[in-house]
N, C-alpha and C positions, 0 to 999 in steps of 0.2 A: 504494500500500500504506500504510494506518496506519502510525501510530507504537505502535501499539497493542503491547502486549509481553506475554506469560504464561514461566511459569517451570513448565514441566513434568518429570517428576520420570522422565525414563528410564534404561534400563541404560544405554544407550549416548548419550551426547549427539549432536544431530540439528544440523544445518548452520543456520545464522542463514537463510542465502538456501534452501533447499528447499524443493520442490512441499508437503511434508507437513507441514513448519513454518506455512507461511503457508497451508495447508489449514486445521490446527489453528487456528491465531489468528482463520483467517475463521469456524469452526463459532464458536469462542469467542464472538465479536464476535457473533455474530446469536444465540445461544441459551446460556444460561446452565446449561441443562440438559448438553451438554456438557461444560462444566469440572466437571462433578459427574462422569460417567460418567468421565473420565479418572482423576479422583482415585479414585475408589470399586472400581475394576478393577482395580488394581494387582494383582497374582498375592497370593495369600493372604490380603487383607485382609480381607474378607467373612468370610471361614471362619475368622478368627484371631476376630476382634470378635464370631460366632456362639460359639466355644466361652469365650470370657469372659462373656458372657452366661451362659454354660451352667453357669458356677461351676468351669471349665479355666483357674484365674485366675493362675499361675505359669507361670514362662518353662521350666522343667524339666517340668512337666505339658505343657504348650503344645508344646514338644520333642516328646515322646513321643505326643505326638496325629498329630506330622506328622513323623516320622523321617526323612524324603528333603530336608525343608526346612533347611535351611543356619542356624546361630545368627547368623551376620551378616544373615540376611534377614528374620529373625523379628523381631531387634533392632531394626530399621531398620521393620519394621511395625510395631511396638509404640512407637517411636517418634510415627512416622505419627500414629497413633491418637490417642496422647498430647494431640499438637500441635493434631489438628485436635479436641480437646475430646470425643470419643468415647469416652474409656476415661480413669479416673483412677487414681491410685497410691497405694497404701500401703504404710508399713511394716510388716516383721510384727515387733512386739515378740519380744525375746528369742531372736534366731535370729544362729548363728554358722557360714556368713559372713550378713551380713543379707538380708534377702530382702524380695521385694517382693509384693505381690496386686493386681491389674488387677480393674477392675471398671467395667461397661458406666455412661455418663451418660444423663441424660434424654434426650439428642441421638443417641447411640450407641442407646438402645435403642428409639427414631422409626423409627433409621435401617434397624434390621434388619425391623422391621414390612413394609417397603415391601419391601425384599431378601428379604422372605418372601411376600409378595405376587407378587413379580417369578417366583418359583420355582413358586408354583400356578400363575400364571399360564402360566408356562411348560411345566409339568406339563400344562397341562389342551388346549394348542393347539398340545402337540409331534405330529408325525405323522412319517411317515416320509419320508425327501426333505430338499429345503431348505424347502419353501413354510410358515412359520408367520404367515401372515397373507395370504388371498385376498382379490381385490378381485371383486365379484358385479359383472359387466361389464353385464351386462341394467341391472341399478337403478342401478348409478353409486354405489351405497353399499357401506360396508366392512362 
């Protein structure tokens, strides 16, 4: 096993020696597309960075968009965002207690291109069942 190490971001913290840890590290290790799909999946994140896009640029508007959604979780996304340079912050002058507006970056608004692509795509080759993607056994082509 590497020494190879990631720092993944769960509810629950996962055992150093486990089948799923060192599953995760081997996906890590071989494809870099992975550590993007971990980061980018996190419960709400997509759909929080969709509605700041949307100009839902406040944490009390963002609330009320998602009501079941916990303000420790939203915080902690919006954090996220922050961090990973997808969403920047501002004050808003003159507001008591002070407040903030989020707003998507050139990175953040790539990001949601493709996360919108991902969604027709998905739209257009859902069916019924599991199978979204057959393999045509005759040609050997997908």
């Amino acid at each position: 096993m590497s020494s190879y190490k990631l720092i993944f971001r769960m509810a629950t913290p996962r055992k150093e020696q486990s089948t799923n840890t060192e599953n995760l590290q081997t996906l890590a290790q071989a494809c870099d597309v992975n550590e993007v799909l971990l980061q980018i999946s996190l419960r709400w994140k997509m759909q929080i960075l969709y509605c700041i896009a949307e100009d839902v640029s406040q944490f009390s508007t963002l609330k009320r968009m998602f009501p079941t959604l916990s303000d420790q979780v939203l915080s902690k996304r919006l954090k996220e965002l922050k961090e990973e340079a997808l969403v920047v912050t501002e004050d808003i002058e003159n507001t008591i207690p002070p407040q903030i507006r989020y707003s998507p970056t050139a990175k953040g608004k790539e990001l949601l291109k493709i996360i919108l692509d991902l969604h027709h795509w998905g739209l257009k080759w859902k069916i019924t069942g599991n199978d979204y993607c057959q393999l045509n056994v005759v040609s050997g082509k997908l």
